[in-house]
Backbone bond lengths (Angstrom), bond angles and torsions (degrees), N, CA, C in turn:
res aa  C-N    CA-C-N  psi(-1)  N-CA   C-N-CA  omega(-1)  CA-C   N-CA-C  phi
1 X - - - 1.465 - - 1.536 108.82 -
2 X 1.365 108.53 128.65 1.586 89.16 -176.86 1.490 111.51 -107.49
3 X 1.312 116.72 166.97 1.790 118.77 -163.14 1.860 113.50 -51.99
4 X 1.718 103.74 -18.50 1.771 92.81 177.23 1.520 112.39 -65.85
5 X 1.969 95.87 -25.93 2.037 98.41 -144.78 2.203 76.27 -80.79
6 X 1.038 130.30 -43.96 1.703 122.63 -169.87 1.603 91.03 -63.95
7 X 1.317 135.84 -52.11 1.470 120.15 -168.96 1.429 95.12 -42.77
8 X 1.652 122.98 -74.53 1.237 121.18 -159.87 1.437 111.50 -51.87
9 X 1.240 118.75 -51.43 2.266 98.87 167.72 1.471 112.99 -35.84
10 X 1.192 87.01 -55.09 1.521 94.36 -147.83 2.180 92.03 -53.47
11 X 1.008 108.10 -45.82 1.349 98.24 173.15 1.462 148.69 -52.18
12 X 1.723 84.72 -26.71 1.549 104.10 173.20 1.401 113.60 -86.84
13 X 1.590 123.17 10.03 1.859 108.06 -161.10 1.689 75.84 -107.03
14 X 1.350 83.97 150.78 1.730 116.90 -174.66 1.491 102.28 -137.96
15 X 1.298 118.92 151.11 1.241 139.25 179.19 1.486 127.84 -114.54
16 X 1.800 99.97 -4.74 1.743 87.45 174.70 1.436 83.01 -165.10
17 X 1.165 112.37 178.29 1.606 124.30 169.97 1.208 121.02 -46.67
18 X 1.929 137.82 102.56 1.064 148.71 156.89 1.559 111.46 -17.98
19 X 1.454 101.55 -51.41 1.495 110.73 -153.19 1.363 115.36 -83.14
20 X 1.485 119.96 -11.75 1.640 133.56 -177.64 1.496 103.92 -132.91
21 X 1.670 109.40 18.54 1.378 98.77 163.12 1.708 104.41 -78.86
22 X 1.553 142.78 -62.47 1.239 137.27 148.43 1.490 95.56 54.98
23 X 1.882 81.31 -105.94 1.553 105.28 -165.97 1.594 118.45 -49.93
24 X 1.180 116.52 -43.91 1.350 137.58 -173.11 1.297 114.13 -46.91
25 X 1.345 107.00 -52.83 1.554 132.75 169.27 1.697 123.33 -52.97
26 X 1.145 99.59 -29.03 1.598 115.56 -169.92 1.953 95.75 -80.17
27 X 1.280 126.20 -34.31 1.141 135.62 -158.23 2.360 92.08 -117.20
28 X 0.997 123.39 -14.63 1.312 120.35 -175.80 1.650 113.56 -138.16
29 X 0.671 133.07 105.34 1.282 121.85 169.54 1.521 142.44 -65.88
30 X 2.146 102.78 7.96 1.101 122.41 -153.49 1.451 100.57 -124.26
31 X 1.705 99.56 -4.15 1.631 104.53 -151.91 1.807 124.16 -55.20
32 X 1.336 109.88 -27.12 1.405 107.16 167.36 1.374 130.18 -36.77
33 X 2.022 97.30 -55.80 1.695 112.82 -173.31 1.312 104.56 -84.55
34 X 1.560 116.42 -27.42 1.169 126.93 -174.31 1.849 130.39 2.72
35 X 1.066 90.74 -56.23 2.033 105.37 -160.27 1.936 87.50 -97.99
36 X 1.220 119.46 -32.33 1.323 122.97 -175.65 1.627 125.86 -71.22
37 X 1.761 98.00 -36.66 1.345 121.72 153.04 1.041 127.26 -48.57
38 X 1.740 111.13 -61.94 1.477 118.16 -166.24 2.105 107.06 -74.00
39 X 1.445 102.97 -34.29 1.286 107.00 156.51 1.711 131.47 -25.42
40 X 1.222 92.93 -70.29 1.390 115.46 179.66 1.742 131.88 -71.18
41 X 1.282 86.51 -29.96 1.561 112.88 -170.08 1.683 104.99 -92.16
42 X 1.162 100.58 -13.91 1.871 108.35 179.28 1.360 108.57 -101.02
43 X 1.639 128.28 -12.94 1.302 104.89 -166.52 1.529 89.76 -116.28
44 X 1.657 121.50 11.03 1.723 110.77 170.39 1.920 102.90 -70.49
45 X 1.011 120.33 -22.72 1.445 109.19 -179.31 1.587 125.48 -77.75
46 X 1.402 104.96 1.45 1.148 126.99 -155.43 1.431 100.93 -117.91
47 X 1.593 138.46 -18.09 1.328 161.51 -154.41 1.339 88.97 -115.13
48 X 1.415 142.19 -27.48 1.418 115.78 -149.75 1.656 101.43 -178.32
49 X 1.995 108.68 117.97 1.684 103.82 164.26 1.640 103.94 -75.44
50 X 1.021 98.18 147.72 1.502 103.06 163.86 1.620 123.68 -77.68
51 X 1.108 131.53 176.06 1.659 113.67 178.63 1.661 93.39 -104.29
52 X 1.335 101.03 -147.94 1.544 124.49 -151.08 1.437 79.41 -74.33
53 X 1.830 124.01 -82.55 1.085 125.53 -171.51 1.671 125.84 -49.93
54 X 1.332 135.06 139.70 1.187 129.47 168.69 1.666 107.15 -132.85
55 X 1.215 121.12 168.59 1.067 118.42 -171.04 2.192 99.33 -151.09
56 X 1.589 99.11 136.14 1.297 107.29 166.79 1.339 124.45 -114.70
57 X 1.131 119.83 133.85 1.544 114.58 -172.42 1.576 99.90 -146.28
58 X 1.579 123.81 179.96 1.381 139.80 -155.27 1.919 88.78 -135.54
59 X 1.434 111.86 114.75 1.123 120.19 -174.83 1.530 115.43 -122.53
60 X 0.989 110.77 107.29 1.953 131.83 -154.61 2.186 91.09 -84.65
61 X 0.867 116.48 108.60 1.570 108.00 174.58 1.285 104.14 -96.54
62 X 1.262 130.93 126.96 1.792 120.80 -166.19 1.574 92.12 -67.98
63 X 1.927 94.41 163.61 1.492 75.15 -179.15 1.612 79.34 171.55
64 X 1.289 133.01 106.88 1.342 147.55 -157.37 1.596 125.91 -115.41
65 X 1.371 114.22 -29.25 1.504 132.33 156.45 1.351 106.77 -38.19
66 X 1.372 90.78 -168.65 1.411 104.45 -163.45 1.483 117.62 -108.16
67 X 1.325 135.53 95.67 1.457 147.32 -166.42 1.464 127.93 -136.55
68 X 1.053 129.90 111.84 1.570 122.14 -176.22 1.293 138.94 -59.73
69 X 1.382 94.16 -9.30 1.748 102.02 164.81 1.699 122.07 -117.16
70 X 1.639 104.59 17.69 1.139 97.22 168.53 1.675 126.66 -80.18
71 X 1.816 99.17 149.27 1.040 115.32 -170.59 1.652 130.51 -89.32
72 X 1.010 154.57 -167.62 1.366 171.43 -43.37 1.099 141.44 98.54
73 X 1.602 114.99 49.85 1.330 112.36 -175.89 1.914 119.94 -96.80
74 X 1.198 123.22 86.09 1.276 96.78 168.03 1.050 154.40 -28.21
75 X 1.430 96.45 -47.36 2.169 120.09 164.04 1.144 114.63 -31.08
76 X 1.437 100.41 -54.18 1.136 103.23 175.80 1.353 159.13 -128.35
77 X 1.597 125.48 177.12 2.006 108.85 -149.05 1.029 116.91 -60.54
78 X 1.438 139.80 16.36 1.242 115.03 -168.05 1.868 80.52 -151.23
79 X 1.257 124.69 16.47 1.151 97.25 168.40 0.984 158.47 61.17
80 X 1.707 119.23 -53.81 1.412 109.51 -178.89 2.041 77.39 -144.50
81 X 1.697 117.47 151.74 0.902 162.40 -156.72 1.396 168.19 112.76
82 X 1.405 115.29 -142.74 1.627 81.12 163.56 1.489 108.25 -126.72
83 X 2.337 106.95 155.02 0.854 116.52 -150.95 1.713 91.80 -92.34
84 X 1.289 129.16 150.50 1.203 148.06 120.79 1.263 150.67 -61.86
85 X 0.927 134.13 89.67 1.666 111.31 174.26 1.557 121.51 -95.15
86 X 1.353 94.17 139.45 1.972 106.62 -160.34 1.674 100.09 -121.72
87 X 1.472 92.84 134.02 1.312 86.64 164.43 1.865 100.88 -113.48
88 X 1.444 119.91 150.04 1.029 127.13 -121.88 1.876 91.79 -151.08
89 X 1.333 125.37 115.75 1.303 113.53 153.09 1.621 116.78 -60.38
90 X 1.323 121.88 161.62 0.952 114.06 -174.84 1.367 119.82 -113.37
91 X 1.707 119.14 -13.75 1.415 128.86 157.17 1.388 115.56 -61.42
92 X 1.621 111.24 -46.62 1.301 92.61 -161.96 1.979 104.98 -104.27
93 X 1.392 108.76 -18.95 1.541 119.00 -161.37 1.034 116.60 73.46
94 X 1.570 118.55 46.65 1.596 128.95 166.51 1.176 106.21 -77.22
95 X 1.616 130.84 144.37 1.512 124.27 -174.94 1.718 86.63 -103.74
96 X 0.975 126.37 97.25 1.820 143.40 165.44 1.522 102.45 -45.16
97 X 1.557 115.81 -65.63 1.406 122.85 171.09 1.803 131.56 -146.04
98 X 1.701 92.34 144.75 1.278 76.51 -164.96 1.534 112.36 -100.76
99 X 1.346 153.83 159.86 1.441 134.41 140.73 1.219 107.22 -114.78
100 X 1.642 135.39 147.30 0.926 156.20 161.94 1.891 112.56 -78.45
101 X 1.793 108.32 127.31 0.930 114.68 178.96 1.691 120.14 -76.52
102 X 1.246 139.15 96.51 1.561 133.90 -151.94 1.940 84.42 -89.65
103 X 0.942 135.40 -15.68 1.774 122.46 -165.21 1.662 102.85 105.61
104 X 1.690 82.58 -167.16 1.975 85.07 171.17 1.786 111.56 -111.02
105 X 0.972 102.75 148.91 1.386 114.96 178.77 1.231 126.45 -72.26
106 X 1.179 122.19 122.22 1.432 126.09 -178.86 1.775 125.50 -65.60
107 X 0.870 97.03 -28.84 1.486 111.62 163.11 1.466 129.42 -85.85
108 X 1.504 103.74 -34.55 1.346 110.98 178.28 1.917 105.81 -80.91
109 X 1.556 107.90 156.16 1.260 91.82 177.62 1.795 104.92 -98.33
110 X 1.358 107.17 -156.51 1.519 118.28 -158.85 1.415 113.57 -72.02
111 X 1.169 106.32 106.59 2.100 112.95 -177.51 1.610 97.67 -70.82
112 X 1.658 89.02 109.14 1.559 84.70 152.47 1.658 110.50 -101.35
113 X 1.436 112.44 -168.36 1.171 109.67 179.16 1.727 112.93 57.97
114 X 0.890 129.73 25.74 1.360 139.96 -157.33 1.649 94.17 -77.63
115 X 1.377 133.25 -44.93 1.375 139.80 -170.66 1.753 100.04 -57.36
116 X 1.413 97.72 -58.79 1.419 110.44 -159.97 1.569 115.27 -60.87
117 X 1.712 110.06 -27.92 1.258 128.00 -163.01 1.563 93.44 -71.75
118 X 1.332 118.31 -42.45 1.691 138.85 -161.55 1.655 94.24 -63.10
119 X 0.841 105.63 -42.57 1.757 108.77 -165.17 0.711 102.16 -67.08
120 X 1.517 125.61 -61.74 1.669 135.24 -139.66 1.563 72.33 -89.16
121 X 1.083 164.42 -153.18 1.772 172.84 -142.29 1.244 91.10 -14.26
122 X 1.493 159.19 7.37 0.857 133.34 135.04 1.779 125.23 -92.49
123 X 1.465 123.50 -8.53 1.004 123.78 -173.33 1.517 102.84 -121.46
124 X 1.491 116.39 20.05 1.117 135.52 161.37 1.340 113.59 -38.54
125 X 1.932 133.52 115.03 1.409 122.86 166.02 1.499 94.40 97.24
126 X 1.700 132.79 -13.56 1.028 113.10 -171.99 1.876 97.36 -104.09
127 X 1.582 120.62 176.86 1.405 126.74 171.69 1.805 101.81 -154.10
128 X 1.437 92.22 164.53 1.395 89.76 163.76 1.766 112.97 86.08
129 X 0.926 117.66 -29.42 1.399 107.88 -169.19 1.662 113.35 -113.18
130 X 1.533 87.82 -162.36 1.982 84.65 -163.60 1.248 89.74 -106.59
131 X 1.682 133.77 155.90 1.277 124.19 171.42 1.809 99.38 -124.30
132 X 1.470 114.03 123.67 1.506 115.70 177.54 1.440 96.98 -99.49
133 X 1.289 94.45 143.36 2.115 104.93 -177.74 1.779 91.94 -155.25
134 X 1.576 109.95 157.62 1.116 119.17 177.43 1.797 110.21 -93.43
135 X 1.042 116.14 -152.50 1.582 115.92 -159.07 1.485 112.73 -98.41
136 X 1.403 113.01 -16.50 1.512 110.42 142.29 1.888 135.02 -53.24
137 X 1.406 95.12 -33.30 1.345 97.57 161.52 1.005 135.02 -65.34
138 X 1.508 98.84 -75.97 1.849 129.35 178.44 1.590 111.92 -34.22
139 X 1.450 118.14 114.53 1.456 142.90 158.73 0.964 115.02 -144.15
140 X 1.574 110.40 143.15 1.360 130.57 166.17 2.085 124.94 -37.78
141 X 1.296 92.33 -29.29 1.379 98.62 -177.00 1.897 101.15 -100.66
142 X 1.266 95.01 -18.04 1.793 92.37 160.28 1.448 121.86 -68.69
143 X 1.125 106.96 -34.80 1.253 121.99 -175.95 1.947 121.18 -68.64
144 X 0.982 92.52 -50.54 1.737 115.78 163.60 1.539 102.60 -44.93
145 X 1.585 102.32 -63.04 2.083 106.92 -158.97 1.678 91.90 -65.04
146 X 1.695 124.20 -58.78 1.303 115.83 169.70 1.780 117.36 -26.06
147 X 1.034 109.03 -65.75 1.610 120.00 -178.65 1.756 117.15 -35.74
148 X 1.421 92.66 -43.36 1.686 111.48 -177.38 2.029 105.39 -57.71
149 X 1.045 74.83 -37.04 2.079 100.82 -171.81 1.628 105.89 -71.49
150 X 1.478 135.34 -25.84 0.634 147.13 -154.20 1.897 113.05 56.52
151 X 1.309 110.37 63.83 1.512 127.88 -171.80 1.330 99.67 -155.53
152 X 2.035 89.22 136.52 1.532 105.90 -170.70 1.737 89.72 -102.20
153 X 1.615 102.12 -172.53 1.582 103.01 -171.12 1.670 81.67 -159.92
154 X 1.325 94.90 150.01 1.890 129.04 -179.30 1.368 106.38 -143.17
155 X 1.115 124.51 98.96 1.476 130.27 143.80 1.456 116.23 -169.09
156 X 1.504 82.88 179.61 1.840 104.83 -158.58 1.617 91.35 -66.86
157 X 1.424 117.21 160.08 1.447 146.66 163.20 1.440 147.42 -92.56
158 X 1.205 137.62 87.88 1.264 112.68 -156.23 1.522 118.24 -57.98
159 X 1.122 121.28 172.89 2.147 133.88 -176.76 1.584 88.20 -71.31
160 X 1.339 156.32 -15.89 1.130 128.25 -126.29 1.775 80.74 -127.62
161 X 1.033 145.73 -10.05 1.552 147.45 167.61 1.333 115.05 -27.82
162 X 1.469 132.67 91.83 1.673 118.65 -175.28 1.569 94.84 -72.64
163 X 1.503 135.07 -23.58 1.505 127.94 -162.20 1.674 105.06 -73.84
164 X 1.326 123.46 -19.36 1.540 107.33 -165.99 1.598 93.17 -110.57
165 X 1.675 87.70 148.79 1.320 103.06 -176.31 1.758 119.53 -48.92
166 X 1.511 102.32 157.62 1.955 118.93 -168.85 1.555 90.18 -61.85
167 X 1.570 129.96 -55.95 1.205 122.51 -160.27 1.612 110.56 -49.05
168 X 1.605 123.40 -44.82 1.089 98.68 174.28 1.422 133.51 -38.01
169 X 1.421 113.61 -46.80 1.356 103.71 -153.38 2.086 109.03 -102.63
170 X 1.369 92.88 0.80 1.506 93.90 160.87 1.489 114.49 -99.84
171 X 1.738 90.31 130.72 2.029 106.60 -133.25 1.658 88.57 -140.02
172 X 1.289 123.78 0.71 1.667 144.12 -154.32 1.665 104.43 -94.25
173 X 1.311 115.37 -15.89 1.526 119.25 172.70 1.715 117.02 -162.68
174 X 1.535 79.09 43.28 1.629 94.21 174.97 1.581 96.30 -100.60
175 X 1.299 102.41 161.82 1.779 109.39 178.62 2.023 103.40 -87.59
176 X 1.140 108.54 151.52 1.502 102.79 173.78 1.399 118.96 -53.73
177 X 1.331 152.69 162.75 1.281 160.62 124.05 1.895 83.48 108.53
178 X 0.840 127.07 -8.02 1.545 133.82 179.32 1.696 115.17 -54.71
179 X 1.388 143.97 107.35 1.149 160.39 129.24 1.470 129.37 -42.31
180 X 1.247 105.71 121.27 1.311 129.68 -165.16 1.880 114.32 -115.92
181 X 1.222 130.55 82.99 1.615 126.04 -175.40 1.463 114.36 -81.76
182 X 1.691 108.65 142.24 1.524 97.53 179.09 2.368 87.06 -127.73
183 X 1.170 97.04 110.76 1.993 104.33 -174.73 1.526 87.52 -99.81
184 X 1.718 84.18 117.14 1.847 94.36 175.31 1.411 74.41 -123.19
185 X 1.754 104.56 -156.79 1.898 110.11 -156.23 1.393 93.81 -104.45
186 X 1.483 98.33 111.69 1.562 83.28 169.06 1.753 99.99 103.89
187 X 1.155 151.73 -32.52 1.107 166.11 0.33 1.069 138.73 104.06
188 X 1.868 143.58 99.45 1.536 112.04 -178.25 2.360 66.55 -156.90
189 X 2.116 83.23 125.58 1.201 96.52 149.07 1.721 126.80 -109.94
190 X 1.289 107.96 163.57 1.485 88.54 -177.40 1.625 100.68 -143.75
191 X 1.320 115.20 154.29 1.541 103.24 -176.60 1.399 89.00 -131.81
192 X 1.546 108.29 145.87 1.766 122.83 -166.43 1.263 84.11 -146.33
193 X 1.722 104.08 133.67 1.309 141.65 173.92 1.352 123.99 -96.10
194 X 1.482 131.28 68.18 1.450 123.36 -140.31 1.838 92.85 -89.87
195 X 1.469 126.89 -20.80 0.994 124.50 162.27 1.309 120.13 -155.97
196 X 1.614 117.10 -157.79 1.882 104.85 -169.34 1.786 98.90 -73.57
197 X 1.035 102.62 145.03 1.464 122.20 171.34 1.617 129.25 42.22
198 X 1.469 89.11 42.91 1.479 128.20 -172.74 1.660 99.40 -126.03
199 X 1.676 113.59 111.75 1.652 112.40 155.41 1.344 99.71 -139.13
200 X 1.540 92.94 137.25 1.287 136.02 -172.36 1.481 111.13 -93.70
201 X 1.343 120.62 95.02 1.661 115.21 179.05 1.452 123.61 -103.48
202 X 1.844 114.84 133.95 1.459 108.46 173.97 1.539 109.44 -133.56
203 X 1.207 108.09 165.56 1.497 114.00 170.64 1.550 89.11 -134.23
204 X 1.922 92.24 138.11 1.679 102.68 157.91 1.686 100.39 -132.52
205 X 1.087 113.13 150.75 1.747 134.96 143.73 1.202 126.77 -57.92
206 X 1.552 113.04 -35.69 1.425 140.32 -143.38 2.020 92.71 -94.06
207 X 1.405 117.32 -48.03 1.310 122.90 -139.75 1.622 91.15 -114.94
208 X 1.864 107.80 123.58 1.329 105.07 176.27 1.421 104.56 -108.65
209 X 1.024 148.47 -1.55 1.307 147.86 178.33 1.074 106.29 -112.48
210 X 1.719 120.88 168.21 1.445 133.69 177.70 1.426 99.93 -114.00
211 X 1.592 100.93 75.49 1.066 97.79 172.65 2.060 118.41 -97.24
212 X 1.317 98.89 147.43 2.184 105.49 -169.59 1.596 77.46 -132.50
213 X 1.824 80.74 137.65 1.662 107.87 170.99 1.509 94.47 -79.19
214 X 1.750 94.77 163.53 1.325 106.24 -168.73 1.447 105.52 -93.18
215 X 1.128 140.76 12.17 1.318 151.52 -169.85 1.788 110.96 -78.51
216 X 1.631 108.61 177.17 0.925 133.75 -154.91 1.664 100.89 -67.08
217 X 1.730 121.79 -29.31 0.718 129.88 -132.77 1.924 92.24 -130.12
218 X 1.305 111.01 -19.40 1.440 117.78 -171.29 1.892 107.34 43.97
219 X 1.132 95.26 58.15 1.828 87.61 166.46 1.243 107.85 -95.11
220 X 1.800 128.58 147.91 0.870 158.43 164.19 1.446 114.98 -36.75
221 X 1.419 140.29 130.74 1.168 134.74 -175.65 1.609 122.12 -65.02
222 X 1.369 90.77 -30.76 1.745 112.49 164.99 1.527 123.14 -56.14
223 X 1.592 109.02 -28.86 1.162 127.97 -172.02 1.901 110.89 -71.02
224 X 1.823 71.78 -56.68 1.285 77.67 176.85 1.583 150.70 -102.39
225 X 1.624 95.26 16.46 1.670 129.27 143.51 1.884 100.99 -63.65
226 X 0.790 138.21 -76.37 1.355 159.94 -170.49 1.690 97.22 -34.14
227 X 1.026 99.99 -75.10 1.487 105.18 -170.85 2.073 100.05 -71.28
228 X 1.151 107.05 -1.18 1.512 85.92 170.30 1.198 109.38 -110.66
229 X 0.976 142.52 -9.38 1.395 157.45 149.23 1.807 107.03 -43.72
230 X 1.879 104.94 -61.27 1.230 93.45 -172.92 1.429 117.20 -73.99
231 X 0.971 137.12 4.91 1.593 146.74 173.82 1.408 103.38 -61.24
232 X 1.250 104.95 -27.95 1.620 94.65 -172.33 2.173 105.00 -66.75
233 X 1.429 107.75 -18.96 1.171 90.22 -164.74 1.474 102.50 -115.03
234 X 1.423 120.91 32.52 1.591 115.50 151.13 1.595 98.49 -98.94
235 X 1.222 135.09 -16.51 1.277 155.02 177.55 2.267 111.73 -66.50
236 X 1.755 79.79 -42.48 1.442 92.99 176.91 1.728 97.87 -74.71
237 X 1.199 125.86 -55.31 1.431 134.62 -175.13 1.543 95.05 -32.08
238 X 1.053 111.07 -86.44 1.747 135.21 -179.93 1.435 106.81 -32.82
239 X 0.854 147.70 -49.80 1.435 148.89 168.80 1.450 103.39 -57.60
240 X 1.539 119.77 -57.25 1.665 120.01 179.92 1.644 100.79 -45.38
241 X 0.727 61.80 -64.35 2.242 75.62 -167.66 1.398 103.76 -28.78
242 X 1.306 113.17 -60.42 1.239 121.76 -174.26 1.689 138.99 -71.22
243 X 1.807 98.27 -12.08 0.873 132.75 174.18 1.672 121.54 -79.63
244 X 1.283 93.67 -39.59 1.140 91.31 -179.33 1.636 114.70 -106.88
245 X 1.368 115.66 4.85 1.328 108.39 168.64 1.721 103.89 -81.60
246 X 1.495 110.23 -25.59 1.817 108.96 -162.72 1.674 84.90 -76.35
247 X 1.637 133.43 -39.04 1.173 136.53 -171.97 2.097 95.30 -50.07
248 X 1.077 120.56 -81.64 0.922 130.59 -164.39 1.591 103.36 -53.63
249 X 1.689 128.62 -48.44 1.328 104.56 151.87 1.565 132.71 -8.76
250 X 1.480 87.04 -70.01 1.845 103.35 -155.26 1.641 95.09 -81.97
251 X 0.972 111.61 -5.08 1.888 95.62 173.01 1.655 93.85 -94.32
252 X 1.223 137.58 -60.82 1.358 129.45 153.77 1.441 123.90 1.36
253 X 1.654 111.26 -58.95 1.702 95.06 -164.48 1.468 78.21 -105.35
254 X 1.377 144.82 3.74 1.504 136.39 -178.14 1.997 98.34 -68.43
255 X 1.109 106.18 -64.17 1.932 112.10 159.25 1.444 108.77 -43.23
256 X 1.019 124.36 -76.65 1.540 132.81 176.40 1.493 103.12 16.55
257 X 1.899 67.14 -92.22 1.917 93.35 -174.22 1.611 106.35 -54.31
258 X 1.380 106.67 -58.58 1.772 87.14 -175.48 1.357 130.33 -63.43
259 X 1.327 106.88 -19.28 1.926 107.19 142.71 1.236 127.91 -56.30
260 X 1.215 125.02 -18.92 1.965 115.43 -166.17 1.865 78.96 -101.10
261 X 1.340 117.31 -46.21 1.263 110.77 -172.04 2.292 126.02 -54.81
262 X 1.624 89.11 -33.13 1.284 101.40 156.92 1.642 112.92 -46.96
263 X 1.477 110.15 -82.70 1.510 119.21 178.11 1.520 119.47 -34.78
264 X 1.552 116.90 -33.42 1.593 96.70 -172.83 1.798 89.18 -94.87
């Protein structure tokens, strides 16, 4: 079979009714995969508890065609597709749950809080555990609704926080590798100076002491909860990748054979 005659299948397979996608579409922006998605995407929670640690991240699938909610990530390698957000064990890099990023709505008005909303509906039904997220997530009022749940939270912070104290972020006659703690109730921020005119901000739930490794490097214990947590999702990357090239394999020789089998 050669790569034009699989393009052309592959173009013609459909997943739901052509003829009442239309309407469907006007009210979903997903409506093609729609019922195939929600299929699939409901019974990963059902395959697998997650452990103590979990991890949330924003997962860009390259993806260059033509789609109305594709995205724009510079960050990252592939640039242009669509975004995901996964919530993610962090031992093993099980994707627990997925949501699909559709854009912003034209009708709807301006989501703020958009990070915080993601969490709390994604860690929906869960208790007990730690949730690591990067600095799009992480807020103070995230932190609180987690708390209610009985769920702690680890991640980085953006500079732009009017609620945490000035000392953090005056960083202008601090020594390098130097740590800075701010212990509210419930609460411990910490600001790490990994070099000149570089600060590094986190909030945990999880961490009641100010505790710094004794190392070369004096990182923060928070730091380095944080960064082991996020490992799980260059780990998640690597599995995607790989997943979907063996996927596209096996639909490949899946035609194959039922092509040579046509011919004889």
């Amino acid at each position: 079979m050669s790569s034009k005659r699989f393009l052309n299948i592959n173009l013609a397979m459909r997943f739901d009714d052509k003829l009442l996608r239309p309407d469907r579409h006007r009210r979903d922006k997903m409506a093609p995969i729609r019922d195939l998605w929600d299929r699939w995407s409901s019974r990963l929670p059902k395959m697998f508890n997650p452990g103590r640690d979990i991890c949330i991240v924003e997962q860009l699938v390259p993806f260059r065609g033509r789609c109305s909610f594709r995205q724009y990530m510079p960050s990252k390698p592939g640039k242009y597709g669509l975004k995901i957000w996964a919530l993610c064990d962090a031992q093993t890099s099980y994707a627990w749950r997925l949501q699909v990023y559709l854009g912003k709505s034209a009708s709807a008005p301006h989501e703020r809080n958009q990070g915080m909303h993601v969490v709390l509906e994604l860690t929906d039904e869960l208790e007990g555990h730690t949730v690591t997220k990067d600095n799009f997530f992480t807020s103070l009022p995230l932190a609180e609704e987690l708390q209610k749940r009985r769920m702690a939270l680890v991640g980085t912070l953006k500079s732009n926080k009017p609620e945490l104290p000035h000392q953090l972020f005056n960083t202008k006659r601090r020594e390098v590798l130097s740590s800075v703690f701010a212990l509210m109730y419930n609460k411990t921020t910490v600001s790490y100076v990994p070099k000149k005119r570089k600060n590094v901000l986190l909030l945990s739930t999880r961490h009641r002491e100010p505790e710094v490794q004794e190392s070369r490097k004096k990182k923060p214990q928070i730091i380095l909860d944080y960064n082991r947590c996020k490992g799980a999702v260059d780990h998640l990357d690597q599995v995607i990748t790989n997943h979907i090239f063996i996927l596209l394999t096996g639909i490949y020789l899946q035609l194959l054979i039922t092509y040579c089998c046509v011919i004889k």
